[in-house]
Backbone as a chain_set.jsonl record, in Angstrom:
{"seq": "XXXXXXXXXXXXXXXXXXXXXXXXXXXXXXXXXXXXXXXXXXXXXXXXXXXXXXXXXXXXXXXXXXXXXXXXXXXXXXXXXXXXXXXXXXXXXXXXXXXXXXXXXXXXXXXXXXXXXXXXXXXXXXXXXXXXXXXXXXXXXXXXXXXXXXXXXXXXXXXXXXXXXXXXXXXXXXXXXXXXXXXXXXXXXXXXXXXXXXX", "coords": {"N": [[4.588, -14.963, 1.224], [6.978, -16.64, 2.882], [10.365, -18.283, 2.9], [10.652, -21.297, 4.529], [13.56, -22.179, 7.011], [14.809, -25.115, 6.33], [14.033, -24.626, 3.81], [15.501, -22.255, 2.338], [17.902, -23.23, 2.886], [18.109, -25.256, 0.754], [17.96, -23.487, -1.453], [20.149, -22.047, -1.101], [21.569, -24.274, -0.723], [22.061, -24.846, -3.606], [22.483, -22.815, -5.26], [25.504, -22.471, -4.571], [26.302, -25.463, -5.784], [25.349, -24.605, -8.616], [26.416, -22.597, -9.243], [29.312, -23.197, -9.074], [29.17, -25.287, -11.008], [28.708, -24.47, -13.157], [30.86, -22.718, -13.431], [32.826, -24.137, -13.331], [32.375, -25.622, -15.618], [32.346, -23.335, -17.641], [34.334, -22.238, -17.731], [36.896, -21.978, -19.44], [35.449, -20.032, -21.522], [34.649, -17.957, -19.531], [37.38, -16.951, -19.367], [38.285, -16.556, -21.986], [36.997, -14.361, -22.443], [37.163, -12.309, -20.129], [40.031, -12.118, -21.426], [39.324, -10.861, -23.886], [38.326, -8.351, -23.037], [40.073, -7.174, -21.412], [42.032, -6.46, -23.083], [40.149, -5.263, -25.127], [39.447, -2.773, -23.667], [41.581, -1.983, -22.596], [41.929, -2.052, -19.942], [42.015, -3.435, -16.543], [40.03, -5.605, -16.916], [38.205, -5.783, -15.032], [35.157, -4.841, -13.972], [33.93, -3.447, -11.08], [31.27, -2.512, -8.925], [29.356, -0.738, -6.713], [26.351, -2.438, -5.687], [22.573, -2.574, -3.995], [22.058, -5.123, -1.92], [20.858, -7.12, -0.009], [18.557, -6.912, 2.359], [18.695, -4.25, 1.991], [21.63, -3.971, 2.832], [24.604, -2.631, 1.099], [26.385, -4.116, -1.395], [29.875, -5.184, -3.265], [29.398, -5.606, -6.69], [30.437, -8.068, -9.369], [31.528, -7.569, -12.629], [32.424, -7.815, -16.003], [34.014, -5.48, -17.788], [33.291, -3.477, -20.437], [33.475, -0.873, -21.438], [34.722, 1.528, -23.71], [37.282, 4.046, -22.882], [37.782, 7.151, -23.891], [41.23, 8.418, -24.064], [41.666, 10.822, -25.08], [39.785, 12.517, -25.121], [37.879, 11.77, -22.858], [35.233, 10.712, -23.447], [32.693, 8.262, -23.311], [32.054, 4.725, -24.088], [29.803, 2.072, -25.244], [32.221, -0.194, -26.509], [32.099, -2.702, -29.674], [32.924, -5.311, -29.23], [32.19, -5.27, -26.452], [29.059, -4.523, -26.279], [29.093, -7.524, -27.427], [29.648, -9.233, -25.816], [27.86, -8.227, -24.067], [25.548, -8.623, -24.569], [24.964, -11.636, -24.981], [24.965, -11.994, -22.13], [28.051, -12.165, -21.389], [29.281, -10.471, -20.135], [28.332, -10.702, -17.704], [29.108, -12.932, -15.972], [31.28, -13.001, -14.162], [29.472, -12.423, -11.62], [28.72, -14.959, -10.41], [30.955, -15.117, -8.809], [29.385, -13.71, -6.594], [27.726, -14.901, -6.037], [28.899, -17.382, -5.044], [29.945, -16.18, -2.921], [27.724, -15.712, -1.249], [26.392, -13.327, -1.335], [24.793, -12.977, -3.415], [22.294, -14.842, -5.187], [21.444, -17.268, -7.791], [18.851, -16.763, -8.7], [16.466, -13.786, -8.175], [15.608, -10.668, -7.846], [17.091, -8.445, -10.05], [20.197, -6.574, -9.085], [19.821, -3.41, -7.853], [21.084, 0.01, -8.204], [22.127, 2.367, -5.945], [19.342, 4.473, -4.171], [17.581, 3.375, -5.746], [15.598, 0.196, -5.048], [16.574, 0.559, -2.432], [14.865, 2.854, -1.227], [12.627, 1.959, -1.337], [9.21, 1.604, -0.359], [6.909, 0.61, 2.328], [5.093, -2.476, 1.451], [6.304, -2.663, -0.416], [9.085, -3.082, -0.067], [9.411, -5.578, 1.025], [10.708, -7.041, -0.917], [13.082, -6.564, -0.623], [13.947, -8.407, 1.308], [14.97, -10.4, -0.279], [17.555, -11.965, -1.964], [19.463, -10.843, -3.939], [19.612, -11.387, -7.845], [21.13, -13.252, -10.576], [19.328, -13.731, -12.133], [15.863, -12.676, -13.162], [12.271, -12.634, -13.296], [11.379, -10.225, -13.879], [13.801, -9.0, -15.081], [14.099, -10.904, -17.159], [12.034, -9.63, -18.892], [12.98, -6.941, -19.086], [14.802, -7.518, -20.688], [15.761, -6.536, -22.981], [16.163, -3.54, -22.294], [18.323, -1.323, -22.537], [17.851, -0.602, -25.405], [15.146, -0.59, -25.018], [15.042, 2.179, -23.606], [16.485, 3.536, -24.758], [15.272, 4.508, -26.833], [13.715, 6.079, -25.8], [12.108, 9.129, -25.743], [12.991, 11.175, -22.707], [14.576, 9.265, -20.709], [15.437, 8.848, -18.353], [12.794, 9.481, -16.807], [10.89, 7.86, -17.634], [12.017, 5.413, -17.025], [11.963, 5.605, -14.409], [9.336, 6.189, -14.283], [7.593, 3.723, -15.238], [9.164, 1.568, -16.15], [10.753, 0.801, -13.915], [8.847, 0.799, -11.491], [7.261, -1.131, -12.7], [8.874, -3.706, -12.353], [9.432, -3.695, -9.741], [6.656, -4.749, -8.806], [7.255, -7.088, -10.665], [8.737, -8.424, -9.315], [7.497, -8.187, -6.575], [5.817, -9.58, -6.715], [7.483, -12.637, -7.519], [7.981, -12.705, -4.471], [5.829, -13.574, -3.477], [5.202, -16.017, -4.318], [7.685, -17.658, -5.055], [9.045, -20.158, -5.644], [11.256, -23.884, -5.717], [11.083, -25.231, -8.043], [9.712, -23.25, -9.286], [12.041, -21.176, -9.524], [13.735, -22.987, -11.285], [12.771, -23.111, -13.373], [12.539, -20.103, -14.782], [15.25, -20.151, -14.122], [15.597, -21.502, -17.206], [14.177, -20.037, -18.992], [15.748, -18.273, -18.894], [18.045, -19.036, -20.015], [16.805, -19.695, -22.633], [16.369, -17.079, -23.514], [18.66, -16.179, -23.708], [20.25, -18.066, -25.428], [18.06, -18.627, -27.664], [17.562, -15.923, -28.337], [15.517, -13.523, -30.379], [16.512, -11.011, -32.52]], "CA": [[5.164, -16.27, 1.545], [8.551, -16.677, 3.614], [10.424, -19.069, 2.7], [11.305, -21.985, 5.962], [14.81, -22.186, 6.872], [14.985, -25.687, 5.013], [13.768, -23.82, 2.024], [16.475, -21.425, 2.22], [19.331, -23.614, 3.202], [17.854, -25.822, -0.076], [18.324, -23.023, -2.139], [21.631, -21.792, -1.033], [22.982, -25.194, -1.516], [21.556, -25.365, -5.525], [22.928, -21.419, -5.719], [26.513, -23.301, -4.42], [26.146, -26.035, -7.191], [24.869, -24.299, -9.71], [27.628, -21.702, -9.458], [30.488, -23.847, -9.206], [29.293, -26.096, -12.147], [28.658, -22.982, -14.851], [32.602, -21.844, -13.465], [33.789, -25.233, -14.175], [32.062, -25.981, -17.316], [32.202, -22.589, -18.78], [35.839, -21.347, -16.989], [37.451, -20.965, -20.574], [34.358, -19.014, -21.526], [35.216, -16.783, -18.563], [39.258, -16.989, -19.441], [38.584, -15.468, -22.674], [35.507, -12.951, -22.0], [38.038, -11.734, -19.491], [40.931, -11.553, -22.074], [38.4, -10.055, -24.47], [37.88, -7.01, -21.629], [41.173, -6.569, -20.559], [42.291, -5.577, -24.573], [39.256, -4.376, -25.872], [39.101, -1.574, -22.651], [43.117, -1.554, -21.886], [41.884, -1.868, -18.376], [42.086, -4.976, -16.084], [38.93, -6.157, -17.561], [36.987, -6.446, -14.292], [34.762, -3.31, -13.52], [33.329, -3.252, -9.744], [30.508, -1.217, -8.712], [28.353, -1.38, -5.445], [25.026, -2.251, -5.573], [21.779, -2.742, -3.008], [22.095, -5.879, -1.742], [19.655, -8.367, 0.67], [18.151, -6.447, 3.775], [19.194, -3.131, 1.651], [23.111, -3.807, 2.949], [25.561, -2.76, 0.051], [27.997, -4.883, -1.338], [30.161, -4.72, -4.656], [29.291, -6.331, -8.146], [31.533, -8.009, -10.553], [31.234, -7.368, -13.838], [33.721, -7.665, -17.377], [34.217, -4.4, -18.372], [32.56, -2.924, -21.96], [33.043, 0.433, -21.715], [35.861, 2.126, -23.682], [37.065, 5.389, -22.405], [39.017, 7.917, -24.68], [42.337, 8.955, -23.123], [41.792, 11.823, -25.254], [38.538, 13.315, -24.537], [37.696, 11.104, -21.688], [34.043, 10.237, -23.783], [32.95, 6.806, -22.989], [31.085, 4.169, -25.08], [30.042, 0.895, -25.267], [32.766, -1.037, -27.9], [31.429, -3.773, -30.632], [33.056, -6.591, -28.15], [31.218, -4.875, -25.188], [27.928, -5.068, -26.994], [28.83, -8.456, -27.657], [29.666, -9.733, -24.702], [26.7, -7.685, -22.833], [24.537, -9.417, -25.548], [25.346, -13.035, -24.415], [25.422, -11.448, -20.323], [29.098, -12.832, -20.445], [29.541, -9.626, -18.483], [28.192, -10.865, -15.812], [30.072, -13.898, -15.23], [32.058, -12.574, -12.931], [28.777, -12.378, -10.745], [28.832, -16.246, -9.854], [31.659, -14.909, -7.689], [28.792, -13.449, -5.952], [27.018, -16.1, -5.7], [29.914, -18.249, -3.941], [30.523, -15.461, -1.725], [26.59, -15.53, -0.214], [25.873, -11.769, -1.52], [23.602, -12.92, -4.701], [21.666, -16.092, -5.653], [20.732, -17.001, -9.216], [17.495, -15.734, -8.617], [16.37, -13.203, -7.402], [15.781, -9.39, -8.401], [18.442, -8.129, -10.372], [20.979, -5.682, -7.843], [20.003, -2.181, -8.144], [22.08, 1.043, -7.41], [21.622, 3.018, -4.856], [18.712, 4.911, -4.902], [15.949, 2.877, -5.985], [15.78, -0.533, -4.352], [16.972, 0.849, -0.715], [13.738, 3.187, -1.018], [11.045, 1.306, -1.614], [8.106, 2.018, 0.914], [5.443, -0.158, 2.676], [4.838, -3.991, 1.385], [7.403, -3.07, -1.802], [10.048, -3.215, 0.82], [10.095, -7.045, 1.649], [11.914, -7.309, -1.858], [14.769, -6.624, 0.011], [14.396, -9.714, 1.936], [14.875, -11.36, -0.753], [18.728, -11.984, -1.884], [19.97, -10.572, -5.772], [19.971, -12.716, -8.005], [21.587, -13.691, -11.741], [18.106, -13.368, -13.059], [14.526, -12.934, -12.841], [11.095, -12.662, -14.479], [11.357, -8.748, -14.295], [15.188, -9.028, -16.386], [13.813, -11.401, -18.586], [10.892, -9.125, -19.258], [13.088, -6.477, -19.681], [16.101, -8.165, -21.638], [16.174, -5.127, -23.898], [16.04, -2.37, -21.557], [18.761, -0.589, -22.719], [17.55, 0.04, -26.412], [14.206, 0.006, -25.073], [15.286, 3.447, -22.776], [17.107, 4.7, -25.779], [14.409, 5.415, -28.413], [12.746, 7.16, -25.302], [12.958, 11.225, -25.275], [13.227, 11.369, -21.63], [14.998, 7.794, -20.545], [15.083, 8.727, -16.95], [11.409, 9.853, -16.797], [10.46, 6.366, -18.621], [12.515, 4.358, -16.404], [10.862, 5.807, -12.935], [7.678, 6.063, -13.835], [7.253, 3.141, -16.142], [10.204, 0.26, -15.962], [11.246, 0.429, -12.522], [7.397, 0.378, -10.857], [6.532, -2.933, -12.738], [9.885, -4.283, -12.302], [9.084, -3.812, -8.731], [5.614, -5.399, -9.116], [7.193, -8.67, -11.022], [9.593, -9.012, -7.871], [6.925, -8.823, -5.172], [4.631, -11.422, -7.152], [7.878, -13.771, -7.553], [8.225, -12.968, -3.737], [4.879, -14.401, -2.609], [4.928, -17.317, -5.119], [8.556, -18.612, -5.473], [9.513, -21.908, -5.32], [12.339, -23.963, -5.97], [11.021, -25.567, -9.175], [9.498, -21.75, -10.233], [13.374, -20.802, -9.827], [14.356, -23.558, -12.255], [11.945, -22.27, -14.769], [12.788, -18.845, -14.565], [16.28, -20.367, -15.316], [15.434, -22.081, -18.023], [13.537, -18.976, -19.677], [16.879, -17.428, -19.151], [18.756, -19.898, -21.192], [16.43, -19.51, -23.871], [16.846, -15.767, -23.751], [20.29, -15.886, -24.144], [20.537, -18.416, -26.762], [17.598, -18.311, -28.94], [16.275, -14.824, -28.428], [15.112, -12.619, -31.463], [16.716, -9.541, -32.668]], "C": [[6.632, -16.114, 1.899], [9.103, -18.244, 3.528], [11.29, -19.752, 4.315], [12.834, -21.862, 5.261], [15.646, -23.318, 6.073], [15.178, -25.095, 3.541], [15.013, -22.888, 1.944], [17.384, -22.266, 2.245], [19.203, -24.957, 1.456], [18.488, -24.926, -1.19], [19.577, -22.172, -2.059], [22.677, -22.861, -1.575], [22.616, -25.339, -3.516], [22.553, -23.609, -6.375], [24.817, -21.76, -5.587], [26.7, -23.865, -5.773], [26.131, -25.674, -8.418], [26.023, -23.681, -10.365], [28.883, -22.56, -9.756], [30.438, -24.742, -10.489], [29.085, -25.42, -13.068], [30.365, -23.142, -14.542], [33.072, -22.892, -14.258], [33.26, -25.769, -15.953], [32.128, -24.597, -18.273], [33.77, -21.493, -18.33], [36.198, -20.77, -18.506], [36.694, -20.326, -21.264], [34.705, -17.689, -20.758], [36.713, -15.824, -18.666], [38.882, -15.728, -20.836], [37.626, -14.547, -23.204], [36.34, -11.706, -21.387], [39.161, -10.868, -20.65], [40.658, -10.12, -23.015], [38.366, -8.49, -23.718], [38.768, -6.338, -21.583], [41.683, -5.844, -21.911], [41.257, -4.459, -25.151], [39.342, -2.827, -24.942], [40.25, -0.966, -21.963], [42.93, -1.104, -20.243], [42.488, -3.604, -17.78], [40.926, -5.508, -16.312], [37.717, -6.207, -16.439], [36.394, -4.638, -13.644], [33.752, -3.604, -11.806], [32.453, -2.187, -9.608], [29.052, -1.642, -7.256], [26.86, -0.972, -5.869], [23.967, -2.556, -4.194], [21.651, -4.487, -3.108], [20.872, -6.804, -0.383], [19.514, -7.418, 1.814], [18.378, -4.592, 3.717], [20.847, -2.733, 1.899], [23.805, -4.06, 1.191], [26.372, -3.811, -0.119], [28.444, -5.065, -2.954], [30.52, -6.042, -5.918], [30.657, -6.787, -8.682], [31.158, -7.996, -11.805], [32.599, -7.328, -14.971], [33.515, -5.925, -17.806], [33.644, -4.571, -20.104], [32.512, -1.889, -22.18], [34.252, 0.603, -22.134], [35.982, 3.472, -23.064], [38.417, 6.055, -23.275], [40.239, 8.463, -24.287], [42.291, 10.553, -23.743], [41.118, 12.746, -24.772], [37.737, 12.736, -23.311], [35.969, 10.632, -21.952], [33.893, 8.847, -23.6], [31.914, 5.96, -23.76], [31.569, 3.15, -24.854], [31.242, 0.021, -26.925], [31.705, -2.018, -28.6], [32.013, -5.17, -29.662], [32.265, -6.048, -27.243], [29.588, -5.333, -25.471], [27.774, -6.557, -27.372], [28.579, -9.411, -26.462], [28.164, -9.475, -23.38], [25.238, -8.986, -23.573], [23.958, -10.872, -25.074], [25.526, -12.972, -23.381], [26.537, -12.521, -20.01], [29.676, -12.074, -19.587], [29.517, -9.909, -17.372], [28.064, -12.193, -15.489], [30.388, -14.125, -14.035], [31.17, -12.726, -11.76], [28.524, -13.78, -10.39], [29.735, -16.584, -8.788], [30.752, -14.525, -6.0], [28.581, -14.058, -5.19], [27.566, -16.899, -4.688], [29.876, -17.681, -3.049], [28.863, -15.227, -0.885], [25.51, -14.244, -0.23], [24.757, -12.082, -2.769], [23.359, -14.268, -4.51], [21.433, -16.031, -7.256], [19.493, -16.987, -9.457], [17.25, -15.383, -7.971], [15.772, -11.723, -8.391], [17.164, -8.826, -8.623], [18.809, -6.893, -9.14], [20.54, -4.183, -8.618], [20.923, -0.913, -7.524], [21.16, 1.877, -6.612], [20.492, 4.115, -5.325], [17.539, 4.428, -5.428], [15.282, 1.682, -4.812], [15.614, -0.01, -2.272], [15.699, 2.04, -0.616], [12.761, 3.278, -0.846], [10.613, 1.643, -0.063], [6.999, 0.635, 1.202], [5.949, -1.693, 2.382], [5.979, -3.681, 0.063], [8.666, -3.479, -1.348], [10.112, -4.9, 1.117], [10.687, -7.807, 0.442], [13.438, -7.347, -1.375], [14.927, -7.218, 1.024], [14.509, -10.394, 1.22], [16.787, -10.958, -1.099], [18.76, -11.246, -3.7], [19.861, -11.05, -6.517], [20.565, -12.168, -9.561], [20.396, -12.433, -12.62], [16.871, -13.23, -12.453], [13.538, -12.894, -13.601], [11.783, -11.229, -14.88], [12.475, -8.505, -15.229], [14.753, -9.465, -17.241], [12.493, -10.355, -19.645], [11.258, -7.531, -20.181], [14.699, -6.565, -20.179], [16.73, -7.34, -22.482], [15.928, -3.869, -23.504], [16.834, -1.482, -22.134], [18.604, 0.046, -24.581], [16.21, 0.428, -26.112], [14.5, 2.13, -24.685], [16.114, 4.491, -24.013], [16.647, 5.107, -27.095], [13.442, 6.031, -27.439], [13.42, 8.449, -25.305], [13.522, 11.643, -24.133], [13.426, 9.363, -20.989], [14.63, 7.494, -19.116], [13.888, 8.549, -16.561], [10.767, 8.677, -16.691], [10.626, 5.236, -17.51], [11.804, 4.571, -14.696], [9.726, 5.921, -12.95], [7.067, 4.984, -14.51], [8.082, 1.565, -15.905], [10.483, -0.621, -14.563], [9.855, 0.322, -11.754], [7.222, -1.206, -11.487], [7.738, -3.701, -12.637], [9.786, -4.822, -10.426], [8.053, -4.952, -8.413], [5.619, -6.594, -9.284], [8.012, -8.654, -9.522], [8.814, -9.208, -6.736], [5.94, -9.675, -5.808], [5.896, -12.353, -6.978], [8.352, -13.724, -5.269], [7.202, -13.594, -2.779], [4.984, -15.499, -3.272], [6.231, -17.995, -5.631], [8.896, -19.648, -4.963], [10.988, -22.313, -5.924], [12.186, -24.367, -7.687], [10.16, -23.938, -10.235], [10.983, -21.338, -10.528], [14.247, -21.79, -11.382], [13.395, -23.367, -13.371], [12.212, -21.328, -14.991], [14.73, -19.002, -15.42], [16.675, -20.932, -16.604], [14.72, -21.434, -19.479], [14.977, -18.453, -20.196], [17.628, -17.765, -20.327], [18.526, -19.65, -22.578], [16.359, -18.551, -24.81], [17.784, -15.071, -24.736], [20.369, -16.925, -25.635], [19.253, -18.598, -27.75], [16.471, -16.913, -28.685], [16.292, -14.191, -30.063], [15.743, -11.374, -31.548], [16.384, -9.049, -32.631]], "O": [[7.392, -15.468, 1.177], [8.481, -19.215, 3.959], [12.119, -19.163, 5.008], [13.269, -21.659, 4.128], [16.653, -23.081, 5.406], [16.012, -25.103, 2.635], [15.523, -23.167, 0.859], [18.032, -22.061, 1.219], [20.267, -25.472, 1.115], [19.416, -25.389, -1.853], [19.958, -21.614, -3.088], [23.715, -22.813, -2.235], [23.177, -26.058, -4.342], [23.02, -23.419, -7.499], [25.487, -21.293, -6.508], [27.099, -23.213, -6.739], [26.769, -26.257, -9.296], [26.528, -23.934, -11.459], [29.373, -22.455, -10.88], [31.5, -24.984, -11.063], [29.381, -25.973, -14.127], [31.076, -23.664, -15.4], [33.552, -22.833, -15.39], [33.81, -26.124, -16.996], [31.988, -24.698, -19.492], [34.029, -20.328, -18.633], [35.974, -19.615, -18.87], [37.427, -19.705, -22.033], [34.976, -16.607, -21.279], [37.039, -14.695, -18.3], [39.085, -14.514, -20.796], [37.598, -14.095, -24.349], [36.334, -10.549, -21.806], [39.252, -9.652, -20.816], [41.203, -9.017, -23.045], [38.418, -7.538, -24.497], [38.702, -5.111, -21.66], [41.755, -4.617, -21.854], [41.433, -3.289, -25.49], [39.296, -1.783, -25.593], [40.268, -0.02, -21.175], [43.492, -0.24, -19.57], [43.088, -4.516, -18.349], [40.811, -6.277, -15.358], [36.566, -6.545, -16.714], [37.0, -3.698, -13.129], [32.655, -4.133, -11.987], [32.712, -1.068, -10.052], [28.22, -2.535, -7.098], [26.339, 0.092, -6.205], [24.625, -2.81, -3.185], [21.247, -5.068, -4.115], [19.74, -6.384, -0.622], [20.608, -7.101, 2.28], [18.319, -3.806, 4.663], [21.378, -1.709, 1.467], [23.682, -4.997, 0.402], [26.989, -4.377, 0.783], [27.578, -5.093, -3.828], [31.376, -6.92, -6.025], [31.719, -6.178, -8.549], [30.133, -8.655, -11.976], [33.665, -6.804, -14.651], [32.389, -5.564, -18.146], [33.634, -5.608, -20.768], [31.698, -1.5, -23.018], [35.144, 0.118, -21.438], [34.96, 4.067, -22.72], [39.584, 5.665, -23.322], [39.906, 9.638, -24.135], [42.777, 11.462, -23.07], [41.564, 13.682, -24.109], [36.873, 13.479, -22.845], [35.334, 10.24, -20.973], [34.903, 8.152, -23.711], [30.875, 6.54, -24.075], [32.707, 2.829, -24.51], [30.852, -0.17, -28.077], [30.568, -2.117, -28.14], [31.179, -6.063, -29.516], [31.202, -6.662, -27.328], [29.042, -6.307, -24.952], [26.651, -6.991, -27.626], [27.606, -10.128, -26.231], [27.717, -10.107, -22.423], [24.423, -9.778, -23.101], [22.778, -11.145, -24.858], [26.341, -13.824, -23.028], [26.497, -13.379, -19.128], [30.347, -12.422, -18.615], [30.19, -9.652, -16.373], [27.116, -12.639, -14.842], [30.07, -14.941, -13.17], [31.747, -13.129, -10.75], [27.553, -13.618, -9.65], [29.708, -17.575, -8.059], [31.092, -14.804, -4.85], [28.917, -14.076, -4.006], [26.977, -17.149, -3.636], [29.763, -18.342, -2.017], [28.89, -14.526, 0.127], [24.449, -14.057, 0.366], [23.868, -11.247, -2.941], [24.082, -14.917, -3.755], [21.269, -14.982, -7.879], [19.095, -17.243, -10.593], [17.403, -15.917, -6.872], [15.556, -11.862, -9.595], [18.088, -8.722, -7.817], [17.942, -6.386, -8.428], [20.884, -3.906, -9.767], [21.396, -0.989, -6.39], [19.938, 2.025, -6.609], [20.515, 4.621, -6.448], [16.536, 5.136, -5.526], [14.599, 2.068, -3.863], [14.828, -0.237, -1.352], [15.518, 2.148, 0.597], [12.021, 4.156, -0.403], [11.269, 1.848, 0.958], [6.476, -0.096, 0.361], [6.969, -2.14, 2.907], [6.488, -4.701, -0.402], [9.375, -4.172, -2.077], [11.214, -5.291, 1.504], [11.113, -8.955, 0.572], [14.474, -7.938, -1.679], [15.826, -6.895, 1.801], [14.201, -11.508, 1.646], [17.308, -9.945, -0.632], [17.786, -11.376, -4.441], [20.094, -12.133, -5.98], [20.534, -10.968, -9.836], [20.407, -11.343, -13.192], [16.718, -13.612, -11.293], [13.798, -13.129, -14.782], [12.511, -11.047, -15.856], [12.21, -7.812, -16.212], [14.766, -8.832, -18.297], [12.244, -10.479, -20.844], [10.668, -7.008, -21.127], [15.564, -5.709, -19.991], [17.935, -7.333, -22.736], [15.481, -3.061, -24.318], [16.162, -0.494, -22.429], [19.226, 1.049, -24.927], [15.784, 1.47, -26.609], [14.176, 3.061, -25.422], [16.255, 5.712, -24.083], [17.176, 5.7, -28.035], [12.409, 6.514, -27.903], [14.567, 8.821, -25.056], [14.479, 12.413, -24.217], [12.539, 8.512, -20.928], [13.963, 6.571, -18.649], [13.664, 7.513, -15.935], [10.087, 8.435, -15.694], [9.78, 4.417, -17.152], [11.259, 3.687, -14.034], [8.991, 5.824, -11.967], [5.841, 5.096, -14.504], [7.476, 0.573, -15.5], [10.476, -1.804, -14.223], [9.919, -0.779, -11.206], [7.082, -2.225, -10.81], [7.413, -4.827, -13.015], [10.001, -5.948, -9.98], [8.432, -5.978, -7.848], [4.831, -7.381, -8.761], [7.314, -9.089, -8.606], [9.094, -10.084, -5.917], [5.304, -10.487, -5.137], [5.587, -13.176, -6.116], [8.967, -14.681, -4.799], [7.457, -14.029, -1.656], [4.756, -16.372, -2.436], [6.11, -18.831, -6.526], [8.998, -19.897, -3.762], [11.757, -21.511, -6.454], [12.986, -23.925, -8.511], [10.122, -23.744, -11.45], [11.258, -21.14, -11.711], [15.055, -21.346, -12.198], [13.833, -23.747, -14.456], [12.226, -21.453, -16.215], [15.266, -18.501, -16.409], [17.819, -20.887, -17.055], [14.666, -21.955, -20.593], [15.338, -18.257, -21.357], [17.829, -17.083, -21.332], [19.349, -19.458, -23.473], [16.308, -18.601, -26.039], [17.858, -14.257, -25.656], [20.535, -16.441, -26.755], [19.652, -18.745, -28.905], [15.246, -16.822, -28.771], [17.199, -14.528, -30.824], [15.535, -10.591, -30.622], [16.895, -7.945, -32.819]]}, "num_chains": 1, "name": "protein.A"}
């Protein structure tokens, strides 16, 4: 299913809206997520990194920073604010910048790095007509990816032959069957994610 150019120009303007009314209702949220970043990581708090974007064209993420890095030994780890902040994805805030700017939607398949995404073969490939987004089933599905991948022996292994295939899978089902009111469910999962998920 392709969505008409109505349908698209529908959900650009709700990806508009949507964005601009989180910034404004949750700005000092953002103000001190940010501040949070910029101390906890003695960086400028905002970490950039290019990911695969709509049609497979690059273009670069925003994200709060969570990683410390040792000036001594140059080892790097997530802090107890990082973890917190990743926890509550106020990390990725910053990505509503996206959004404004036309490069993401709030749904969509999350942005992958180079390397997976921009490879896909055959019918897995018209994922990348679809735009980035916030969220999706496949994130929500795997919400705990990163502890899942870290009680595996081989993480990489796990994650290509196991994570990233059905991750694929949920993205080309939500790409024959999304709608605008599936998108507002999807965000509404999210919500619930974030504030009443389970430890």
């Amino acid at each position: 299913m392709c969505l008409t150019i109505s349908e698209g120009m529908i959900k650009r303007f709700f990806d508009i809206i949507f964005s601009l009314f989180a910034l404004l209702l949750f700005f000092w949220v953002v103000c001190i997520s940010w501040l949070l970043a910029v101390i906890d990581t003695r960086t400028n708090g905002i970490f950039v990194q290019q990911r695969i974007g709509q049609f497979g064209k690059p273009f670069k993420i925003y994200k709060l920073r969570t990683i410390q890095v040792s000036s001594a030994t140059g080892n790097r780890r997530i802090s107890k604010i990082g973890r917190f902040l990743r926890s509550y994805k106020l990390d990725e805030l910053p990505q509503f910048f996206n959004v404004l700017k036309g490069e993401m939607s709030v749904v969509g398949p999350r942005p992958d790095l180079p390397g997976y995404y921009d490879l896909l073969e055959g019918e897995n490939r018209k994922i990348l007509e679809l735009k980035p987004g916030l969220t999706s089933l496949a994130s929500l599905k795997y919400s705990k990816e990163e502890s899942l991948l870290r009680n595996e022996v081989s993480p990489d292994r796990y994650n290509n032959s196991i994570v990233f295939p059905d991750k694929v899978q949920l993205n080309l089902d939500y790409y024959y069957h999304r709608s605008f009111w599936g998108d507002i469910g999807i965000i509404l999962k999210t919500i619930g994610v974030i504030f009443f998920r389970k430890n």
